[in-house]
N, C-alpha and C positions, 0 to 999 in steps of 0.2 A: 597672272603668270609671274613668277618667280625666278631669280636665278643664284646659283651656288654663290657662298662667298666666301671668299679668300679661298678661291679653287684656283693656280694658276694652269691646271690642264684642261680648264674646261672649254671645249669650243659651242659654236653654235650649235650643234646636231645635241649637247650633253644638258642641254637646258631645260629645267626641272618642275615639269605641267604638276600644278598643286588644281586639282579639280578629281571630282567623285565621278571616275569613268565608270562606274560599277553602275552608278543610273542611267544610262545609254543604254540604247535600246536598240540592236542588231537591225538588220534591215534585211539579213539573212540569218535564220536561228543558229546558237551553235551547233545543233548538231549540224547542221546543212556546211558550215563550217569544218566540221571534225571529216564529213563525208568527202569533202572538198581535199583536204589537206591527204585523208585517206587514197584517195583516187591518186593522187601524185604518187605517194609513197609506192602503192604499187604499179604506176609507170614505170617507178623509178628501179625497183624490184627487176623486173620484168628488161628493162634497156641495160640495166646492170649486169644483169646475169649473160646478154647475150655479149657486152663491152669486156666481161671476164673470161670469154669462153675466144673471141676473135684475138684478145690478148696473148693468150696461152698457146690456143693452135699457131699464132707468130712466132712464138718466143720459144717455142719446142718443139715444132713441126709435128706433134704426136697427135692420133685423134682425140676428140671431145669425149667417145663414147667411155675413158677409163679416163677421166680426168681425177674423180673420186680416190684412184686406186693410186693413180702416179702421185698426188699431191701430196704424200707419204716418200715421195724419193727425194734426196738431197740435192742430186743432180737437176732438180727443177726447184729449188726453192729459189731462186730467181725471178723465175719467170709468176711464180704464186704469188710473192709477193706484189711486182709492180700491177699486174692481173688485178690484186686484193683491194690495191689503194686506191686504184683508178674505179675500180668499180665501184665503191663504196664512195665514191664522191655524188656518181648518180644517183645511187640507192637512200644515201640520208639526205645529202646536204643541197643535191635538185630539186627535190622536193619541199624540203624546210623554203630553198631561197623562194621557187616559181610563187608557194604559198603567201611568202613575207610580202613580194610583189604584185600578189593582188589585194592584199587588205591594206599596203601601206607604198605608199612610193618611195620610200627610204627601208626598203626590204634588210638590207642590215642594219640598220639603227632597230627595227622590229624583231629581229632576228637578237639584239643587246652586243652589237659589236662596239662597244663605245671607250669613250678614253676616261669617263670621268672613275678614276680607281687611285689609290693611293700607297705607300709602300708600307704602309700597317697592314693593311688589308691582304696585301701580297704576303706578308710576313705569318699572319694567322692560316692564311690557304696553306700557307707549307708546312705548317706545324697540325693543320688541321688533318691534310692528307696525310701524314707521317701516322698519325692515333689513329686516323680510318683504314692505313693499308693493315694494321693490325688487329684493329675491328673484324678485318673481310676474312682472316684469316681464321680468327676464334671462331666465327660464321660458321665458315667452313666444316670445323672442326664439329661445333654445332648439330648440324645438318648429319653428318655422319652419324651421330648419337638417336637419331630418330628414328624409329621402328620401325618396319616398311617391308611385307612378303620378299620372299626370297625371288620369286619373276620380276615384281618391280625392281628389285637390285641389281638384278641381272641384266634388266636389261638399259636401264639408268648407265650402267657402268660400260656396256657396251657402248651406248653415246659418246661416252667420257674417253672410250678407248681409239674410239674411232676419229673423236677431233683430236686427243692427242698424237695420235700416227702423224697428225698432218702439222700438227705444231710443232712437232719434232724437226721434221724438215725444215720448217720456219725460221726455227731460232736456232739453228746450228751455226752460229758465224763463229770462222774461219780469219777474222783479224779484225780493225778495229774499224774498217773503212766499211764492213760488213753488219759491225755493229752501228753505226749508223745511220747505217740504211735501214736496219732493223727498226730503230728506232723511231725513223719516220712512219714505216708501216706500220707497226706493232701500236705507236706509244704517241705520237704526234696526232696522223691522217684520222685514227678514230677519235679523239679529243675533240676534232676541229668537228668533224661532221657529223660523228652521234652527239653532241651540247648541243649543235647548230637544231638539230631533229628533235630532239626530246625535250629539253630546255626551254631553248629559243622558239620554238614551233610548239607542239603539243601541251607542254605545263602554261604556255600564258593565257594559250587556249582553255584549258582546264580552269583554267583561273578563272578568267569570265564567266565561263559558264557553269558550272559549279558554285562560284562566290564562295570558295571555300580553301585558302592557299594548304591546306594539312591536305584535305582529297585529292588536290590538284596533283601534290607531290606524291602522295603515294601510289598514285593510281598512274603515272607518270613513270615512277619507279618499277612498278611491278613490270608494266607494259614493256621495260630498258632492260630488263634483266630476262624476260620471257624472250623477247628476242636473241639473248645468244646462246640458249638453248640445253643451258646445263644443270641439270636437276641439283647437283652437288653445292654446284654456285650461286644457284639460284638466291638464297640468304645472304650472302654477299654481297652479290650483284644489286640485288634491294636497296642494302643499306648506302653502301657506294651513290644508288640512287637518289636516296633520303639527305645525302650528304651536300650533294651538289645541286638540288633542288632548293634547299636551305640556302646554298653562297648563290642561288640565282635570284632568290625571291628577296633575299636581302640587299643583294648587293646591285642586282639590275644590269650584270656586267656579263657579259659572255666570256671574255679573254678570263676572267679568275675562274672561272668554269672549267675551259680547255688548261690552265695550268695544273688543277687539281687533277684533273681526269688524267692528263700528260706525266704528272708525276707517278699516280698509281701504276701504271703501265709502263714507266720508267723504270721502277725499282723494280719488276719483272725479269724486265727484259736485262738490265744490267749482272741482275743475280743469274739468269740463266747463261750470260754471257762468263762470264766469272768461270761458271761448271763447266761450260763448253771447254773453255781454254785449261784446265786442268782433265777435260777428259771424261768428268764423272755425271754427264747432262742425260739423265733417266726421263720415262713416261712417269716418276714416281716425284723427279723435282719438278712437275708443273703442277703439283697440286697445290690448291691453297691452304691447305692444314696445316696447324702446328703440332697435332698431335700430341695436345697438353693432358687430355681427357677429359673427365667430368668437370675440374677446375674453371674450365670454361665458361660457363656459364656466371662464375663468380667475378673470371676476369673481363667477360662483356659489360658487366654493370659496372666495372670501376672505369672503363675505357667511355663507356654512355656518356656517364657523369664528366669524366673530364671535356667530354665534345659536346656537353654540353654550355661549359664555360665556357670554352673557346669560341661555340658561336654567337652566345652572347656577348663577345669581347667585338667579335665580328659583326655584327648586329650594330652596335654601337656605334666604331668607326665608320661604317657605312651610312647612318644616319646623320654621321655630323657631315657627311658631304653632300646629304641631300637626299641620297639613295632612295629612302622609303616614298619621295614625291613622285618618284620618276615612273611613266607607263610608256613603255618601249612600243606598246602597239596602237599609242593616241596618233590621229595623223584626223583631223578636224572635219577637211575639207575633202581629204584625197581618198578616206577609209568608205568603199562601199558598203561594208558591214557595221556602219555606227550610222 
């Protein structure tokens, strides 16, 4: 065993296991693992949805049965929000932690909450996210360009109409104390607990079992974008996926994780704030399009290639601090599945 040097952030919990965990041999197969992890998630589904529903009937007195309907009125976007955040702490981030807690007893250090990260590193995540939130966008644009019967569009777009009604109400703030509460729902509370979920939980799992970090992430990916459920965004949501599957697998760090994901959904929510306060906040500015057209596809390979330097630049840094030694889900003694 090894440790980082001339790291002066590194504590004990950031100390860098140089051993072939990939030859350990479960004592429960991954899938019994994946089933494992599964089972929480939909507990967590399941308590979530009722923590969202006793939220809302507080926060509104109105019934449950037109929750769907009112979640489109401004006069409750209030109450959807704190309902959204608190929920969603059951639904990803109970799950991720109960799971990190039985295979490891440092369920956050498993989960990659760690200190050891650097301000290069931090410097590349923001430049990284900046070329990806325009990536997501080309995507988008993308995705539109794909041929697809006139029912499936129809009713694709009815999805689309139907979560935007509700995000409408969402992001209507009304001043700047509004916008940062936005911020916390919107841009922050998912950062923290879909990384925690997808990341920290399912990709290292993947990893293992798989032995294949490119499978891990993309199948990782596809699963993070299927979950929020928008055909249009779906290419997006992917890549986004790909993106920060990338700064996990390299960097081993959760917190550069939630930064990237926190920025993507920052510059969102500040753009929509922006339209809010001049008045002009449409069902038509939530979309991700740039509406460049065919172009697109010429300006996804230039945007590729740039992100692809930058993660090797990120790669790089990360290795000289140790990064590529480090296995967030080694625990020797404590791990019943090694």
């Amino acid at each position: 065993m090894t440790e980082a040097q001339n790291n002066p952030q590194e504590t004990p919990d950031d100390k860098i296991h140089d051993f072939p965990s990939v030859k350990y041999k479960p004592t429960i197969s991954y899938f019994g693992q994946f089933g494992i992890l599964m089972g929480f998630i939909g507990a967590g589904l399941i308590i979530g949805s009722f923590v969202f529903v006793i939220i809302w009937t507080l926060m509104t007195g109105a019934g449950f049965m037109n929750i769907e309907k009112d979640l489109s009125k401004v006069q409750y976007a209030g109450a959807a929000k704190t309902a959204q955040v608190i929920s969603s702490v059951f639904m990803f981030f109970v799950p991720a932690y109960f799971y990190a807690l039985i295979v490891n007893k440092k369920p956050f250090q498993h989960l990659g909450f760690r200190k050891l990260f650097n301000a290069k590193q931090v410097l590349w995540v923001i430049v990284i996210a900046a070329f990806g939130f325009f990536l997501s966008g080309v995507l988008s644009e993308i995705t539109q360009l794909i041929p697809i019967s006139k029912n499936l569009a129809a009713t694709f777009q009815k999805w689309e109409d139907s979560s935007s009604e509700a995000m409408m109400a969402m992001v209507s703030m009304r001043n700047w104390k509004e916008y940062v509460f936005t911020l916390v729902v919107i841009a922050l509370a998912p950062a923290i607990v879909e990384e925690s979920l997808f990341r920290g939980g399912l990709q290292q799992l993947f990893e293992k079992w798989f032995r294949n970090p490119w499978v891990a992430i993309v199948v990782t990916s596809i699963l993070f974008s299927a979950v929020h459920g928008s055909y249009y965004g779906f290419l997006s949501r992917v890549a986004l996926g790909i993106m920060l599957g990338l700064l996990f697998y390299y960097g081993r760090n959760i917190w550069l994780n939630i930064l990237m994901h926190f920025l993507n959904n920052a510059i969102i929510v500040t753009y929509l704030y922006t339209l809010t306060a001049k008045g002009s906040l449409t069902k038509e500015a939530l979309d991700d399009n740039l509406h460049i057209g065919y172009p697109a596809f010429a300006i996804a390979l230039v945007i590729i290639l740039v992100l692809y330097k930058l993660f090797s630049a990120f790669k790089k840094e990360s290795e000289s601090l140790g990064a590529d030694k480090i296995d967030n889900t080694y625990s020797p003694d404590d791990n019943p599945f090694l």
